[in-house]
C-alpha positions as CSV (number, residue, x, y, z in Angstrom):
1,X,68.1,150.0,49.5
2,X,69.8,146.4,50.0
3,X,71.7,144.2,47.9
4,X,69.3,141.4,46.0
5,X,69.7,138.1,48.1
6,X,68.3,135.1,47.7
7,X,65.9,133.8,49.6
8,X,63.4,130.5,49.6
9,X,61.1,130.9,47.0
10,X,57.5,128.4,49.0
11,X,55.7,130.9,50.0
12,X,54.3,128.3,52.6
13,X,56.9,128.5,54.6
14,X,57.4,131.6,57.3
15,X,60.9,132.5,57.9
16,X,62.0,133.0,61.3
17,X,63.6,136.2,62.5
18,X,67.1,134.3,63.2
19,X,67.5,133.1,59.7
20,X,66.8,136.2,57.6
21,X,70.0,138.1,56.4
22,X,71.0,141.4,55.8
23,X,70.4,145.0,57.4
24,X,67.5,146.2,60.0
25,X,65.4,149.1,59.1
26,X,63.3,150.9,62.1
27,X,59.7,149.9,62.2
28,X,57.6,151.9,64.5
29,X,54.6,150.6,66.7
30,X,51.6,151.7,69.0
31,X,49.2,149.7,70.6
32,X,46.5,153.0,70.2
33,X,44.1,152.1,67.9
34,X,42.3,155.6,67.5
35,X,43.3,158.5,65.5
36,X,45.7,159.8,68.2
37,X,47.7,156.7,67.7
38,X,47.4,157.2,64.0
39,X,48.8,160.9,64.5
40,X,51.7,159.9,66.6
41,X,53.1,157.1,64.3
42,X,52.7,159.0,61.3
43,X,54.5,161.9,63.1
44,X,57.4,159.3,63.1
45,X,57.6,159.0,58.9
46,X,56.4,162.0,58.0
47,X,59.5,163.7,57.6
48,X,60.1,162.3,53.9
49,X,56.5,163.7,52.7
50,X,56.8,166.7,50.5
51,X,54.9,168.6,47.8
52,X,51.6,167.8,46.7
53,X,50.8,163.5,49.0
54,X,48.6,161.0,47.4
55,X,47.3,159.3,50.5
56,X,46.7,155.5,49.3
57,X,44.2,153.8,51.3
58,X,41.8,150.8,50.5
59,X,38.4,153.4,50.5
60,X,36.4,149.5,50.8
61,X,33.4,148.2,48.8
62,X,29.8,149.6,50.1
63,X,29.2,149.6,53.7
64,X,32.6,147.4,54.2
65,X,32.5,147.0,58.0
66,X,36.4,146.4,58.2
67,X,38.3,149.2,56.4
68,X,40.1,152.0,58.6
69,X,37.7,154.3,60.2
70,X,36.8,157.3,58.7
71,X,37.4,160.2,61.4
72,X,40.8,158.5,62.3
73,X,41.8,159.3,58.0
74,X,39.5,162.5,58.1
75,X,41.6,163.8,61.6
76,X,44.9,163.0,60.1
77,X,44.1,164.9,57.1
78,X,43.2,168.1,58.9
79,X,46.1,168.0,61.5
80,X,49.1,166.7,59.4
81,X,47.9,166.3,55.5
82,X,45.1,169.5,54.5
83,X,46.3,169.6,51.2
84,X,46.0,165.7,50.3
85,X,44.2,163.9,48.2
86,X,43.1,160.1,49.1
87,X,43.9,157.9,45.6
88,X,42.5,154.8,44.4
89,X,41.8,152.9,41.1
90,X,39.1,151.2,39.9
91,X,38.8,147.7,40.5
92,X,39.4,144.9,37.5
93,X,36.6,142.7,39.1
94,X,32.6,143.8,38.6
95,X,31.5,145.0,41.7
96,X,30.9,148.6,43.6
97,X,34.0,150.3,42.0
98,X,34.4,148.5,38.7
99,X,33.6,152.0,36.8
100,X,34.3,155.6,38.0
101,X,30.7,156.5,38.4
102,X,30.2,153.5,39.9
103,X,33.3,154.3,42.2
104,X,32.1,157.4,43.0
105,X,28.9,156.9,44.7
106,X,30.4,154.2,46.4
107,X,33.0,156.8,48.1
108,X,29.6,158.6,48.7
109,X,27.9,155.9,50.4
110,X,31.0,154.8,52.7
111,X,31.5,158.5,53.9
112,X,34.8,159.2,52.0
113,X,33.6,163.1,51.5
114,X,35.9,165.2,53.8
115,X,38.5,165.5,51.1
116,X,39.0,165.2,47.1
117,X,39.5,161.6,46.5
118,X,41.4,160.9,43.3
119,X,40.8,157.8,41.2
120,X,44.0,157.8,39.5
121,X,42.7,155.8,36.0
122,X,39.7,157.7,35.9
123,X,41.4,159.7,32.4
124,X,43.7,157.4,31.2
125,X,46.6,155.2,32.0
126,X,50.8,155.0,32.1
127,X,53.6,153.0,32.3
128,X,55.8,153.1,35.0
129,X,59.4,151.2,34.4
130,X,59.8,148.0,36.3
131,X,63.8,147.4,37.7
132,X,64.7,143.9,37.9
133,X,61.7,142.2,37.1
134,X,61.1,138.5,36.1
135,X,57.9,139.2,34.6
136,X,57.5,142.7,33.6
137,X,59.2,145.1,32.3
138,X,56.7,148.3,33.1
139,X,53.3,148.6,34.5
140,X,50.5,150.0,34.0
141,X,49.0,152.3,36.3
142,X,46.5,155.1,36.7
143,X,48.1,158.3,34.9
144,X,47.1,160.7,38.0
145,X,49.3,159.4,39.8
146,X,52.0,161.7,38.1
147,X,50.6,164.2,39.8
148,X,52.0,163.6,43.1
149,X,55.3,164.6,44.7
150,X,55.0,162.0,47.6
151,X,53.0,159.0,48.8
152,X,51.5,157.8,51.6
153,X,50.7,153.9,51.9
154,X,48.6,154.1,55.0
155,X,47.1,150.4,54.8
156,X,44.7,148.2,56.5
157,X,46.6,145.0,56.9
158,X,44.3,142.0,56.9
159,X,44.1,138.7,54.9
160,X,43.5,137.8,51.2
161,X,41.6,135.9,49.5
162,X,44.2,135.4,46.9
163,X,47.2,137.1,48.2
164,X,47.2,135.5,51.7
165,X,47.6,139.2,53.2
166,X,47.2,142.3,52.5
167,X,49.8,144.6,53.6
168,X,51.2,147.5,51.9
169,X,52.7,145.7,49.1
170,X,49.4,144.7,48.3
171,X,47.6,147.9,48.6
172,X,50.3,149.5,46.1
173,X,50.9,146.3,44.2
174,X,47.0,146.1,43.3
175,X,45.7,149.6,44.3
176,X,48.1,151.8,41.5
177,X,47.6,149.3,39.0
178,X,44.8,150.8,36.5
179,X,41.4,148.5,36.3
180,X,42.0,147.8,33.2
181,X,45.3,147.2,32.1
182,X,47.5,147.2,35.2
183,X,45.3,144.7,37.1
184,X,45.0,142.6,34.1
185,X,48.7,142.1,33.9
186,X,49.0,141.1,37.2
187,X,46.2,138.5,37.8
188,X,46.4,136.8,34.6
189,X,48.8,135.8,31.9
190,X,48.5,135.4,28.1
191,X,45.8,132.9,26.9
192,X,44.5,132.6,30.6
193,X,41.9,135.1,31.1
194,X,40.8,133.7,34.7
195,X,42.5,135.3,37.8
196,X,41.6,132.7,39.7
197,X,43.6,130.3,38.0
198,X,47.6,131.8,37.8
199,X,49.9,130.0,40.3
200,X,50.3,131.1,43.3
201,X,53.8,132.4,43.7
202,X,53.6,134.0,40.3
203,X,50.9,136.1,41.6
204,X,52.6,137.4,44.6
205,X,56.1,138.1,42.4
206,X,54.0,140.0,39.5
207,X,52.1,142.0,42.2
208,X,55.4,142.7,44.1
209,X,56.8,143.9,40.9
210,X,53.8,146.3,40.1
211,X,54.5,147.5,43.5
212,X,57.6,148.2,42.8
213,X,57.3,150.0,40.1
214,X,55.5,152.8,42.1
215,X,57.6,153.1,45.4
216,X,60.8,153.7,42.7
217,X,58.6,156.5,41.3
218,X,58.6,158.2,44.7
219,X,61.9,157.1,46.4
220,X,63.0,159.0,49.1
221,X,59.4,160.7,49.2
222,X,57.2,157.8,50.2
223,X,56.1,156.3,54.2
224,X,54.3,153.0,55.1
225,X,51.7,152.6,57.9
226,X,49.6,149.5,58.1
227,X,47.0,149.4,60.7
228,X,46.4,145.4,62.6
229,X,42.7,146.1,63.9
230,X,39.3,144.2,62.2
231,X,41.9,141.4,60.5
232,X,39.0,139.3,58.6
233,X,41.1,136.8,56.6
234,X,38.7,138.7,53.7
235,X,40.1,141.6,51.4
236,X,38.2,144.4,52.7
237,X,37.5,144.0,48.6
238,X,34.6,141.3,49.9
239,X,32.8,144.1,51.8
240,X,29.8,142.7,53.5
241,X,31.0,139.4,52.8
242,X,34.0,139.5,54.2
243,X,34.4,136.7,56.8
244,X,33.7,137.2,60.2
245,X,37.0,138.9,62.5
246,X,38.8,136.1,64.6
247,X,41.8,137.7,64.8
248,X,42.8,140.2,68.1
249,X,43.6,143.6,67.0
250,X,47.2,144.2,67.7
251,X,48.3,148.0,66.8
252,X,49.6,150.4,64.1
253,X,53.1,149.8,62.3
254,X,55.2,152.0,60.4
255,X,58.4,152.5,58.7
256,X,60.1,154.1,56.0
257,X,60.6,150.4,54.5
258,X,57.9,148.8,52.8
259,X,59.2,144.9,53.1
260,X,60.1,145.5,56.7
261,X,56.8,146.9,57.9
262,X,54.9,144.4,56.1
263,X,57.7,141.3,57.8
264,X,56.8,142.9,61.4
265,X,53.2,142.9,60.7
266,X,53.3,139.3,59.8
267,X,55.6,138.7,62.3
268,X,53.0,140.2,65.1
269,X,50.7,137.7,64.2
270,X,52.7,134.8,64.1
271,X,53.9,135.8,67.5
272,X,50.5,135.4,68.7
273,X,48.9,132.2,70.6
274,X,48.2,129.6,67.9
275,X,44.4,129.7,68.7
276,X,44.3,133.6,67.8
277,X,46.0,133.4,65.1
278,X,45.0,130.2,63.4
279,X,42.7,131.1,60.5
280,X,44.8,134.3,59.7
281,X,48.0,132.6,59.0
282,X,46.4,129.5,57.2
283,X,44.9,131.9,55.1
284,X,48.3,133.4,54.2
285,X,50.2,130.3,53.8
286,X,47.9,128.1,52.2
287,X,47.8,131.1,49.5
288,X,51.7,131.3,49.9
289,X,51.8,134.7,50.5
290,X,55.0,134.7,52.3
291,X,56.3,134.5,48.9
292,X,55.6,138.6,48.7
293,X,58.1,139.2,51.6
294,X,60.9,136.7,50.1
295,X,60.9,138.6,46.5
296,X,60.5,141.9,48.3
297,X,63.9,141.0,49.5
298,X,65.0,139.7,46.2
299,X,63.9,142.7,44.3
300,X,65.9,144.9,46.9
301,X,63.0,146.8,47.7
302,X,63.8,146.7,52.1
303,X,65.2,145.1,54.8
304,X,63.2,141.8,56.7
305,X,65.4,142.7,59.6
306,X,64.1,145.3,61.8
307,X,63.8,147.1,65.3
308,X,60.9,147.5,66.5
309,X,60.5,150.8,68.3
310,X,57.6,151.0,71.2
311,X,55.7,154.4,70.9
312,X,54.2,153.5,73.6
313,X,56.7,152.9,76.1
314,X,59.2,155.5,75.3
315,X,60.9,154.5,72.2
316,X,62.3,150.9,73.7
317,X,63.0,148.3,71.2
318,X,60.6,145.4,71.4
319,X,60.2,142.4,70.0
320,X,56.7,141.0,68.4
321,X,55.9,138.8,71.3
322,X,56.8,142.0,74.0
323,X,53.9,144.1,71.8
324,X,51.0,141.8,71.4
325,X,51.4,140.5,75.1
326,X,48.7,141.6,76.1
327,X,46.5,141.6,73.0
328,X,42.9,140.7,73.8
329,X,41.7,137.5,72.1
330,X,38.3,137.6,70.0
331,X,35.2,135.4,71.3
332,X,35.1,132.6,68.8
């Protein structure tokens, strides 16, 4: 991992590649949306998955029209992963996954039935040791999750309402974190029972560090792959609500380095025309959720530097603008 740095706290404000310091990590991408595409980046950071994977996904409220497709999860289980489990918690809001029977029927009704899903708080709870925190010393997550040798972030990066985007940070920040407890600690503070109302860069540096906390659990056993396609500025939390897609699908990303994969999937849509990717990226910097990239970096937990490899053109090193080209803007 990197030294800490420091780096701009706004979370407002995007960093551009020529100021960031420090090391590049490799960040894979493919243009193929589909579950061969899914196949052949995961292919490229598989090799650190051992033992018995918890495959972390966001499984989506009832009849969410945004979340990864099924047979691209259900195809990569079968060729790479037959002996995974998909893992989720319940959610700290009241809504289709708010309990565990609750959370159950809602797996039913979305289709997630090709393989055992886990809901890691469904028993109990644990804490997991947080290393350099500001704000937390441990966190509180489902105790399943124990249970695993390795882990799997494979993410549907879109926007927040509250986080600005949702990358994998977010999808481990929030996702491990027990309904109850975990969640709790994150979105609120002591005498301030509302979620709505904690600032804004404390949010994204308390769900950073509950995110942390997990990847150290499985270091050196644990990949990142966030899928760019249906990018509603909505959590796919919102379901049905979610706001209608404005925002061209770009590709898959993936890397070994959870703040690197996350920077080049920002970075791919703020390489894109300003009219494609308006509402996207005043969603994430009127939340400031740069700020989860910046104390990323100052937690140690990756590189913001990176090369980005090209799957699709034999392995050349890109840059954001070369890969989304020739993405295909949405009618507005």
């Amino acid at each position: 991992m990197t030294k800490k740095v420091v780096t701009r706290t706004d979370g407002n404000q995007y960093v551009p590649y020529e100021k960031r310091t420090g090391n590049e990590s490799i960040v894979y991408f493919t243009r193929d949306l589909s579950a061969a595409g899914l196949l052949k980046i995961y292919d490229k950071v598989a090799t650190t998955l051992t033992g018995r994977v918890g495959v972390k996904l966001h499984t989506g409220e009832q009849h969410g029209p945004n979340i990864i497709p099924r047979p691209w999860v259900q195809e990569l289980l079968e060729k790479r992963l037959p002996e995974a489990h998909i893992i989720e918690t319940n959610t700290y809001y009241a809504g289709d996954r708010y309990t565990t029977e609750q959370h159950r029927k809602t797996l039913e009704v979305n289709g997630w039935t090709f393989a055992p899903v886990d809901i890691l708080d469904e028993d109990s709870t644990m804490m997991l040791p947080v290393k350099g925190g500001k704000w937390f010393r441990e966190m509180s997550v489902g105790n399943h999750l124990e249970n695993y040798d390795s882990f799997l972030a494979l993410t549907h990066f879109k926007g927040h309402t509250q986080g600005g985007f949702g990358g994998s940070n977010k999808n481990i920040g929030i996702g491990c974190a027990d309904g109850r407890i975990g969640k709790a600690m994150i979105h609120t503070t002591p005498g301030q029972p509302n979620q709505w109302d904690i600032a804004k860069e404390e949010f994204m540096e308390r769900m950073t560090e509950s995110c942390k906390a997990t990847i150290d659990r499985f270091a050196g056993h644990i990949a990142y792959i966030n899928v760019m396609r249906n990018m509603s500025v909505s959590c796919d939390c919102e379901g049905v609500a979610a706001q209608p897609v404005v925002t061209p699908n770009v590709g898959i990303t993936a890397s070994l380095d959870i703040l690197a994969v996350d920077q080049a999937s920002v970075d791919l849509v703020y390489a894109m025309k300003e009219q494609d990717h308006h509402d996207l990226v005043e969603r994430i910097e009127s939340r400031h959720g740069l700020r989860q990239l910046t104390y990323m970096q100052e937690l140690g937990m990756g590189n913001s530097k990176y090369v980005l490899i090209d799957l699709d053109h034999d392995g050349q090193r890109i840059t954001p603008a070369d890969a989304i080209k020739d993405v295909v803007p949405f009618s507005k």
